[in-house]
C-alpha angles and dihedrals in degrees: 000000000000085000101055093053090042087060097036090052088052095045085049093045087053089045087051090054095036090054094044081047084061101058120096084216139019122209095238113131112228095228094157137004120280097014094132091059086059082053098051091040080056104038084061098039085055081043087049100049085052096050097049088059097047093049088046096078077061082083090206122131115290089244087064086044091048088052095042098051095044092043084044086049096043098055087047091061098045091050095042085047091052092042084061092052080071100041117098118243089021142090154184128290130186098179085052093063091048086058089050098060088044088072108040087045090048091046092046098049094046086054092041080063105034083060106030 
C-alpha cells in the first residue's frame, strides 16, 4: 500500500509541474533576483524526495536509488524545460534546469546520508 501511494504522490507531484509549466503566468511575486531560481531548486528537492521514495520499493543499493532520483529529476527538468519553450508567455531556460538539479542533487545527497 505504501507504494502505491510512494509512486501516486510522485505522478501527482509531475502533474502538478507539468500544469504550472502550462500557464502563461504564475502569481509569484519577483521580490528579489533570482528568486525563481530558489523556487525551481525547491520545486525539485520536494520532486527528488519523492522520487527517492518511490525508487525505494526497487530494493537495489542506495547508490543505485541516488542515481535513479536525480537521473529521474533531471529528465523531468529537461523535458519541463522543453514543454515551456511551447507555452505562450514562457520560455527556456538553461539556467532553470541547473537549479533544478540543485535541488534534486542537494535532496538526494541529504537523504544518501540520512540513510547511509
Amino acid at each position: 500500500m505504501i507504494k502505491i501511494l510512494d509512486v501516486t504522490l510522485l505522478f501527482l507531484y509531475c502533474l502538478l509541474i507539468y500544469w504550472l509549466s502550462a500557464q502563461a503566468t504564475l502569481p509569484v511575486p519577483q521580490v528579489w533576483t533570482f528568486q525563481d531560481k530558489i523556487l525551481h531548486a525547491g520545486a525539485y528537492f520536494v520532486m527528488a524526495v519523492l522520487a527517492w521514495r518511490s525508487f525505494r520499493h526497487l530494493r537495489t543499493r542506495r547508490i543505485i536509488l541516488a542515481l535513479l532520483s536525480v537521473s529521474f529529476c533531471s529528465l523531468y527538468g529537461l523535458s519541463d524545460e522543453w514543454h515551456q519553450s511551447f507555452v505562450v508567455g514562457r520560455y527556456s531556460d538553461v539556467a532553470d534546469w541547473i537549479a533544478d538539479n540543485i535541488g534534486s542533487g542537494l535532496a538526494v545527497f541529504l537523504l544518501y546520508k540520512r540513510n547511509g
